[in-house]
N, CA, C and O atoms as a DFTB+ gen file, in Angstrom:
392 C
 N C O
     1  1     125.077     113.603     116.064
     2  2     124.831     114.020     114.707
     3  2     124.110     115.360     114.730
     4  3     123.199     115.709     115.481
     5  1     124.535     115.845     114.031
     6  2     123.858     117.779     113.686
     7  2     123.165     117.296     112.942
     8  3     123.331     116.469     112.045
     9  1     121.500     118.370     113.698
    10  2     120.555     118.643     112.979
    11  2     120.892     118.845     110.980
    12  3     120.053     118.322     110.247
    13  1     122.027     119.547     110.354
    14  2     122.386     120.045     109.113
    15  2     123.312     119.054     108.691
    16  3     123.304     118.580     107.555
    17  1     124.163     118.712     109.647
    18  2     125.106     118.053     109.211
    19  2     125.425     116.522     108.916
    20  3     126.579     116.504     109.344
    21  1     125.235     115.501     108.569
    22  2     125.213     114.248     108.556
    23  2     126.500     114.084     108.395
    24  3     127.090     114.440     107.376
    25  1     127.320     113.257     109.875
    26  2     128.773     113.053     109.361
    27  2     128.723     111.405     109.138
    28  3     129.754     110.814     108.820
    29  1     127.691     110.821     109.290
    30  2     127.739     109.462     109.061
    31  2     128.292     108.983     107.403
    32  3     129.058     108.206     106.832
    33  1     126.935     110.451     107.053
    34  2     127.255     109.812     105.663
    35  2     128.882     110.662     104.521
    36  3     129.592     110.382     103.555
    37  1     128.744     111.393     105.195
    38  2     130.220     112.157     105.168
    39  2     131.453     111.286     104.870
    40  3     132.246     111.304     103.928
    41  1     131.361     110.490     106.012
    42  2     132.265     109.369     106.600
    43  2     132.296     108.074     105.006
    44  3     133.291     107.658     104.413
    45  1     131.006     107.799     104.774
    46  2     130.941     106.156     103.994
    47  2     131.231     107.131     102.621
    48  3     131.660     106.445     101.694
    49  1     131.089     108.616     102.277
    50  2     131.360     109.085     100.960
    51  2     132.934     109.575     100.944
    52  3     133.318     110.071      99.885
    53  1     133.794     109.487     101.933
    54  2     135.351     109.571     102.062
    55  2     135.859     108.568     101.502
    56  3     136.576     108.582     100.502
    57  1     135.313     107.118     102.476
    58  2     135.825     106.090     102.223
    59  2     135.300     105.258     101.060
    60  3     135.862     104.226     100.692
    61  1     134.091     105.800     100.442
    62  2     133.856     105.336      98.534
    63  2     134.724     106.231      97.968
    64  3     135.288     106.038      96.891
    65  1     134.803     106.830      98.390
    66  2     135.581     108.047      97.106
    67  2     137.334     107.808      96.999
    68  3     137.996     108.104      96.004
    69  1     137.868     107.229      98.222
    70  2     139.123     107.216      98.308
    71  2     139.380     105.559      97.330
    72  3     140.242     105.146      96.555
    73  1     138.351     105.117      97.800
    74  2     138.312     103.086      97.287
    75  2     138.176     103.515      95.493
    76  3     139.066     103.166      94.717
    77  1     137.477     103.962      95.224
    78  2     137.063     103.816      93.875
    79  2     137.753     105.372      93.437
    80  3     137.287     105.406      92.298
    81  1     138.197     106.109      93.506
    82  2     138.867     107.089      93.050
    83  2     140.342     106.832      93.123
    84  3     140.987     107.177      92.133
    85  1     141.047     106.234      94.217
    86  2     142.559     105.552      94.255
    87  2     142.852     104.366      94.284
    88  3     143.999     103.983      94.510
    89  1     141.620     103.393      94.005
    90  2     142.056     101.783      94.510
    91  2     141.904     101.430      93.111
    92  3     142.831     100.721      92.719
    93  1     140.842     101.756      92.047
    94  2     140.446     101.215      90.982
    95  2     141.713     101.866      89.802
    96  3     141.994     101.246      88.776
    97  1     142.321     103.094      90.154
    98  2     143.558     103.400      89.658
    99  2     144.447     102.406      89.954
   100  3     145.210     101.884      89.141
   101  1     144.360     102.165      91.012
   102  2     145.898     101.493      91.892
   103  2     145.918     100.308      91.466
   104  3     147.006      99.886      91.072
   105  1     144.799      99.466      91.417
   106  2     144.561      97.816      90.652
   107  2     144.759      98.170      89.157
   108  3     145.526      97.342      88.666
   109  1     144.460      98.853      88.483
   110  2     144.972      99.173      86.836
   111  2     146.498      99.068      86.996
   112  3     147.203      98.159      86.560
   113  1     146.886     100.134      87.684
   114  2     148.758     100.166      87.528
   115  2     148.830      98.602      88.151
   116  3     149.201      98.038      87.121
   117  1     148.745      97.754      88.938
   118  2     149.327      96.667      89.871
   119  2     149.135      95.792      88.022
   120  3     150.067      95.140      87.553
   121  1     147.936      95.964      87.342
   122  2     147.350      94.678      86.308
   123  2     148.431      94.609      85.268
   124  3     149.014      93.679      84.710
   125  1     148.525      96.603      85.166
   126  2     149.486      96.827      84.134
   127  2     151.128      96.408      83.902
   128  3     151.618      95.848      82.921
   129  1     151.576      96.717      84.728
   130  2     152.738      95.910      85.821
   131  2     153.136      94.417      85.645
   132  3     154.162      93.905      85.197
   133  1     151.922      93.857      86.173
   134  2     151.819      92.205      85.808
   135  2     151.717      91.814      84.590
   136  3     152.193      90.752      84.188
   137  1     150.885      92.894      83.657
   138  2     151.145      92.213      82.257
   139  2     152.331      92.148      81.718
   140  3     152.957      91.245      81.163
   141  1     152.646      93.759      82.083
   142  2     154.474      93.511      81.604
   143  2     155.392      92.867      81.983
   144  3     156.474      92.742      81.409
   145  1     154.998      92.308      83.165
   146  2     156.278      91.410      84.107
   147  2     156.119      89.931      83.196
   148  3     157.058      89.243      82.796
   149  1     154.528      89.639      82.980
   150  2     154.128      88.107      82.404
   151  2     154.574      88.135      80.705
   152  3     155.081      87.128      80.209
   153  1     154.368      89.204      79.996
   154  2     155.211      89.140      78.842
   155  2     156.354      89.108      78.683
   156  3     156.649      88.529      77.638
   157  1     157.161      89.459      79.230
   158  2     158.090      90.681      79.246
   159  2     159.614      89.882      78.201
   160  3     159.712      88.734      77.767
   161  1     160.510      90.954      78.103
   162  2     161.412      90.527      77.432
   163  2     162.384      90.964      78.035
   164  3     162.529      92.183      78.138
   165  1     163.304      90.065      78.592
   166  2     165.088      90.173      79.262
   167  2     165.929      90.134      78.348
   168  3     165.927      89.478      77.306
   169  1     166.689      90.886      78.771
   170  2     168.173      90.696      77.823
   171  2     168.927      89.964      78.312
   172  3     168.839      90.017      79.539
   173  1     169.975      88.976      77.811
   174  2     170.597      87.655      78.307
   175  2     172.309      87.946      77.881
   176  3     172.676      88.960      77.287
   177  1     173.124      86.960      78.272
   178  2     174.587      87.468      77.884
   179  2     174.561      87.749      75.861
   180  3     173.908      87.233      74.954
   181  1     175.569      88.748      75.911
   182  2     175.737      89.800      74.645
   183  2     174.493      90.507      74.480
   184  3     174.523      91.161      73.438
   185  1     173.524      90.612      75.045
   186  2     172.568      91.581      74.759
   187  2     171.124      90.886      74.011
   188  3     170.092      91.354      73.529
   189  1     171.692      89.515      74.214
   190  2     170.540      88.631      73.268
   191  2     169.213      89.113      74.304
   192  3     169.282      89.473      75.479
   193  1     167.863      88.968      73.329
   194  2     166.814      89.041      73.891
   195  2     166.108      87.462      74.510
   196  3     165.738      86.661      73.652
   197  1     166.003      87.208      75.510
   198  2     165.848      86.100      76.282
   199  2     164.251      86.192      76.864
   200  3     163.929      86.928      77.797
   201  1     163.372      85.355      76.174
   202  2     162.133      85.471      76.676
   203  2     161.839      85.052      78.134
   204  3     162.527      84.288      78.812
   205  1     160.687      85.688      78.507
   206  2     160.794      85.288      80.244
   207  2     159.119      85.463      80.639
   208  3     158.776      86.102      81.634
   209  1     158.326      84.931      79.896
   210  2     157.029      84.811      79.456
   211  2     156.535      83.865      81.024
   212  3     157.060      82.848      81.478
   213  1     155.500      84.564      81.498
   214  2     154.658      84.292      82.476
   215  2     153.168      83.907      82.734
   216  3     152.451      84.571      83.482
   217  1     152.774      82.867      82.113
   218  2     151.633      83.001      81.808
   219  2     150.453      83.034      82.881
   220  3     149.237      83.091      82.700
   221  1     151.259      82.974      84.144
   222  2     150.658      83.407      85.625
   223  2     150.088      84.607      85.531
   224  3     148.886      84.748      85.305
   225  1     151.133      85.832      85.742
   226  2     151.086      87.159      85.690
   227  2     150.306      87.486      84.850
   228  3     149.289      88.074      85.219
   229  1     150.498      87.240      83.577
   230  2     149.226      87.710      82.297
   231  2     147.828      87.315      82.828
   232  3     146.971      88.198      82.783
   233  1     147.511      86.206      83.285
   234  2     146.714      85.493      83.781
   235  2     146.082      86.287      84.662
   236  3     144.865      86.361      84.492
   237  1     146.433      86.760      85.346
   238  2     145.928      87.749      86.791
   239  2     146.109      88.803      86.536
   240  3     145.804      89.455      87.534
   241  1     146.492      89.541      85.645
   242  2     146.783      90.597      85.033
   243  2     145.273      91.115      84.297
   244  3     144.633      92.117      84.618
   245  1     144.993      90.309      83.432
   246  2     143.630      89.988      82.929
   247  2     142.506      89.455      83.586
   248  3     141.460      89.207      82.985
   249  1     142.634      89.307      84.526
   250  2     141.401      89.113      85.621
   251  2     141.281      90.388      86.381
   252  3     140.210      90.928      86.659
   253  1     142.491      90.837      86.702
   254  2     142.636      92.334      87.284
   255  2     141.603      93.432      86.229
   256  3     140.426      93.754      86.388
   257  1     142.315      93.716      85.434
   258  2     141.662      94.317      83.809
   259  2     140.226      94.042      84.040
   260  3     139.325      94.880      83.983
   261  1     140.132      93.066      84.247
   262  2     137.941      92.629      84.015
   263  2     137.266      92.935      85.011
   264  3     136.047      92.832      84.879
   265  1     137.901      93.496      86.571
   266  2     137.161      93.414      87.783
   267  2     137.298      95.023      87.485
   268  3     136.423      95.748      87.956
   269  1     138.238      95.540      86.812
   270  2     138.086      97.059      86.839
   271  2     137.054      97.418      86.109
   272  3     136.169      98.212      86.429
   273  1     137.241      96.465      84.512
   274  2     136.108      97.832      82.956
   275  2     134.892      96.779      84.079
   276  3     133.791      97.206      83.732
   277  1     134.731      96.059      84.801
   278  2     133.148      95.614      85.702
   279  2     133.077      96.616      86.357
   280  3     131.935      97.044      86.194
   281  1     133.926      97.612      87.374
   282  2     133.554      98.129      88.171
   283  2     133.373      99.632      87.244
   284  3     132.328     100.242      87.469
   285  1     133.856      99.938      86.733
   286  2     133.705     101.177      85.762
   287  2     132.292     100.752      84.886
   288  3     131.566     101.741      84.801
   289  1     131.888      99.919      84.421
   290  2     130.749      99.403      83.486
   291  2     129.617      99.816      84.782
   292  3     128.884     100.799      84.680
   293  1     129.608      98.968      85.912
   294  2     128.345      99.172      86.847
   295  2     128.614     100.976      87.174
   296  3     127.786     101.827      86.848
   297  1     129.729     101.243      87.762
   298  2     129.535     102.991      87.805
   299  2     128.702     103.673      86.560
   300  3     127.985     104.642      86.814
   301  1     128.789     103.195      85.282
   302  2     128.359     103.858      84.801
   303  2     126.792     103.934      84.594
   304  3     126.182     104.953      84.269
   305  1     126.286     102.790      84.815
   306  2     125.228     101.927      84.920
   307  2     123.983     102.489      86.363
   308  3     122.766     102.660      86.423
   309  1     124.768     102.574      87.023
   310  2     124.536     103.196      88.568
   311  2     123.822     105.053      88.356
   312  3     122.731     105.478      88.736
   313  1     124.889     105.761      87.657
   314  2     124.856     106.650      87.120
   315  2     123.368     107.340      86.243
   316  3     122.609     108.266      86.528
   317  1     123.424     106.455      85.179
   318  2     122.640     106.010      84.079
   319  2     121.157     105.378      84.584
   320  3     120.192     105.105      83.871
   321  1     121.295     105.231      86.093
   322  2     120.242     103.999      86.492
   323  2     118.452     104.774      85.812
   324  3     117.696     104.141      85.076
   325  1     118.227     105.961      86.236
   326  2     116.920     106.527      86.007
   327  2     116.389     106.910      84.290
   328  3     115.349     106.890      83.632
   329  1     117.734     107.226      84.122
   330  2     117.486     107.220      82.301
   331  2     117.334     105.982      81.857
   332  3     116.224     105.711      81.398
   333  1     118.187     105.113      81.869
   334  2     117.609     103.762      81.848
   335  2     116.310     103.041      81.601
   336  3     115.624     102.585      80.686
   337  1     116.349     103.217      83.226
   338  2     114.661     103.075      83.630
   339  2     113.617     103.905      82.808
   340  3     112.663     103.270      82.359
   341  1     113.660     104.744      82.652
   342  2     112.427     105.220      82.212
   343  2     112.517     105.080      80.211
   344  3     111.602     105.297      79.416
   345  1     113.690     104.729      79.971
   346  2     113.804     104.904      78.587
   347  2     113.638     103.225      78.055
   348  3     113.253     103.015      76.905
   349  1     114.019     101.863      79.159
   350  2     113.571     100.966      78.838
   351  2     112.934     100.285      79.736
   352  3     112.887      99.055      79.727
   353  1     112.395     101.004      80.579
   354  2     111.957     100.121      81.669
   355  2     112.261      99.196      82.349
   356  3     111.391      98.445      82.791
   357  1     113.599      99.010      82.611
   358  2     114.651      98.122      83.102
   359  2     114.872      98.631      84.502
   360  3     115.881      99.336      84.523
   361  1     114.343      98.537      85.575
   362  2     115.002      99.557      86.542
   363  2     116.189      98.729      87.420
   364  3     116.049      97.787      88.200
   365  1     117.231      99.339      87.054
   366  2     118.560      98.904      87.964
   367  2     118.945      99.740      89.294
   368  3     118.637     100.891      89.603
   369  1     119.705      98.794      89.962
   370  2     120.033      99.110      91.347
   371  2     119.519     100.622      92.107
   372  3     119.935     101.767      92.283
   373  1     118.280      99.730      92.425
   374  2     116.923     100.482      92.889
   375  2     116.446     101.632      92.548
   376  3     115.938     102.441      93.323
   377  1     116.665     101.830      90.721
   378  2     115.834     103.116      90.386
   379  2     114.556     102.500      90.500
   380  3     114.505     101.275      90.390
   381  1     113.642     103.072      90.679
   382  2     112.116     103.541      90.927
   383  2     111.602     104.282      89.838
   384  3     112.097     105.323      89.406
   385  1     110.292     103.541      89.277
   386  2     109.785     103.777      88.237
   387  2     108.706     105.355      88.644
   388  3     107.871     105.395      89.548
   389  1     109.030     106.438      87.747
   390  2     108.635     107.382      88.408
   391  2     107.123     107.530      87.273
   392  3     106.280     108.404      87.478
């Protein structure tokens, strides 16, 4: 490790940034996907509309949806942690009361 350089932490801010900058996208499109697959509407012989309703897919679709606005809610929270703190005295994930 260089005296200036810290590649340790270099390293764990690649691999947060790639997880939560392309994974928390990537689970939205997979949720979005599933909702439409679990609603969805087929067309059947002559063009009739033939329901094909999944209440699996919706199901996990919407659990998907809640682990994301959670992980976007604590980012923001994380963010927010020192204003927070000092504005209600709540201190979250280890702000320090200054």
């Amino acid at each position: 490790m260089s005296s200036w350089f810290n590649y340790t932490a270099v390293w764990q801010i690649i691999v947060a940034g790639l997880l939560v900058g392309a994974g928390l996208p990537a689970l939205f499109a997979v949720a979005v996907r599933l909702n439409a697959e679990g609603s969805g509407v087929a067309t059947g012989h002559g063009g009739a509309a033939v329901s094909t309703r999944n209440p699996v897919f919706v199901a996990v679709s919407w659990l998907i949806f809640g682990v994301v606005l959670l992980a976007v809610v604590a980012g923001v929270l994380f963010i927010a942690r020192d204003f927070i703190g000092h504005q209600t005295g709540l201190y979250l994930f280890g702000a320090k009361p200054k």
